[in-house]
N, C-alpha and C positions, 0 to 999 in steps of 0.2 A: 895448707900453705902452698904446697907446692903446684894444683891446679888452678890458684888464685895467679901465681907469675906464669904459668901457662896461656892461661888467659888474656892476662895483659898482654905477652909476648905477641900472643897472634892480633888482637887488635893492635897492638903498634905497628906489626909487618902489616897490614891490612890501611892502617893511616898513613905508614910513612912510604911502603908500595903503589899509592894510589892520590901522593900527595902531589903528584905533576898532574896527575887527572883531575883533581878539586881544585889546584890552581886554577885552570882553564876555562871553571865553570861555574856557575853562582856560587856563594861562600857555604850555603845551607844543602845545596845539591847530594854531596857526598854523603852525608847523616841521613836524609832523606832516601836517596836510594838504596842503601843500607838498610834502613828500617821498610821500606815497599817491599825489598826481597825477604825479611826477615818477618814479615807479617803473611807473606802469601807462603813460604815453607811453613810458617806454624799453621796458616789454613790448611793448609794440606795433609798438615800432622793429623789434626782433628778429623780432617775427615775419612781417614785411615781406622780410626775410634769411633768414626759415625755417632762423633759429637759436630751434624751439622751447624747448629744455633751456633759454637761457638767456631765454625771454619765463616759463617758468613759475617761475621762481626768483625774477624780479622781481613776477609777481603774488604771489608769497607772501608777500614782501615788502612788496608795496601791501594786503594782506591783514589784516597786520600793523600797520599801519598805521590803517586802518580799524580794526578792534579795539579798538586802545588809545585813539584817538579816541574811539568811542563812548563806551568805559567810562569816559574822563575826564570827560565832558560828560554824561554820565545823572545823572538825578535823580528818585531813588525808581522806577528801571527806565522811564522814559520819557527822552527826548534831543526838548525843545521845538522845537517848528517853528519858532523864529525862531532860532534854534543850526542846524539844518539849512540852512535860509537862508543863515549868516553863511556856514560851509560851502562851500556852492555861490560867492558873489562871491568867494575868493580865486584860484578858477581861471582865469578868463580869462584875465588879464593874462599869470601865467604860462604860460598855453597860448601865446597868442602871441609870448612870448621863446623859447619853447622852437621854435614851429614858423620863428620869421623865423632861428633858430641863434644868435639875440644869449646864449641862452645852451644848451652842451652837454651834452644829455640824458646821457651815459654819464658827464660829470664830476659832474654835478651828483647823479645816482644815488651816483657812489661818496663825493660828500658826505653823502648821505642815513645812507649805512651808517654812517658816523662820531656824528653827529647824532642820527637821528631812532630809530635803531633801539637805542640804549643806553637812551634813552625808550621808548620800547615795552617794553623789555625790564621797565624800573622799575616800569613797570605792570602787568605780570605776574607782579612778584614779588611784590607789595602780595596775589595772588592775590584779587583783583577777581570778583565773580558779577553777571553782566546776564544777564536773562532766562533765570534757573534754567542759565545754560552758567558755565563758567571761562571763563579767557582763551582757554589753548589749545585747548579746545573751540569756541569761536564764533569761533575765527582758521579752525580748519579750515574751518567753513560757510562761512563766507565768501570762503575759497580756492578750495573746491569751487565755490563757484555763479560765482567769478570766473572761473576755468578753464573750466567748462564753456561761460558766456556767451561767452567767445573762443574754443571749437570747440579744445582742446584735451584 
C-alpha cells in the first residue's frame, strides 16, 4: 500500500509540477513526452540485458512518440524553441523516479502502450505532413537515426 501512494505522490508532483508546461503546449504533449522518455530508458534497460529485440521495439516506440509530438506542436512546419524547451524540463524529475525505482520502467512502458500510443496512433490517422514526410515516413527517420545512435 504504502509504495502504491508513493507512486501516485510522484506522478502528481510530476503532473501538477509540469502542469504550466502542458498548459502551453498540445493537451496530449505531456503524456507523450512522458512515455518517449519512459520508452527510450526501458530501451536502454534492455540493452544493459542484451535483450536487443526488445530495446529496438521500445525505440520504435519512443520513435513514435517523438513523431506525434512533433506533428502536434508544429506550426507552419517549424516546433519554436520555447515548445522544445518546455520539452526538455519535463524529464528530469521523471529521469530520477525512474533511475531511484520510486517508479518501474517496464510498468510504466506497459502504461505507455495503453495511453500514449492510442495517441500517436490519432495522429496518424489525422494523416499529418511535417517537413514534406507523413507520419510514417518521419517515425521511420527517426527510428533509424534512434537505432543507430544506440549502435544497434
Amino acid at each position: 500500500m504504502k509504495a502504491i501512494w508513493g507512486k501516485a505522490l510522484i506522478l502528481g508532483a510530476l503532473l501538477v509540477g509540469n502542469q504550466s508546461i502542458a498548459a502551453q503546449l498540445h493537451p496530449k504533449t505531456f503524456q507523450i513526452i512522458r512515455c518517449e522518455f519512459i520508452y527510450s530508458f526501458t530501451a536502454q534497460l534492455m540493452q544493459l540485458q542484451n535483450n536487443n529485440g526488445a530495446a529496438v521495439a521500445l525505440f520504435r516506440r519512443s520513435a513514435m512518440m517523438t513523431t506525434a509530438n512533433f506533428m502536434l506542436n508544429e506550426e507552419k512546419g517549424v516546433i519554436a524553441d520555447w515548445k522544445i524547451q518546455k520539452f526538455k524540463e519535463i524529464r528530469p524529475a521523471l529521469k530520477r523516479a525512474l533511475d531511484t525505482g520510486e517508479l518501474n520502467a517496464i510498468q510504466e512502458a506497459g502504461n505507455c502502450d495503453k495511453t500514449a500510443i492510442p495517441m500517436a496512433k490519432e495522429v496518424r490517422d489525422t494523416q499529418p505532413v511535417l517537413w514534406g514526410k507523413s507520419f510514417d515516413e518521419l517515425h521511420e527517420i527517426f527510428f533509424l537515426k534512434m537505432k543507430s545512435s544506440m549502435g544497434l
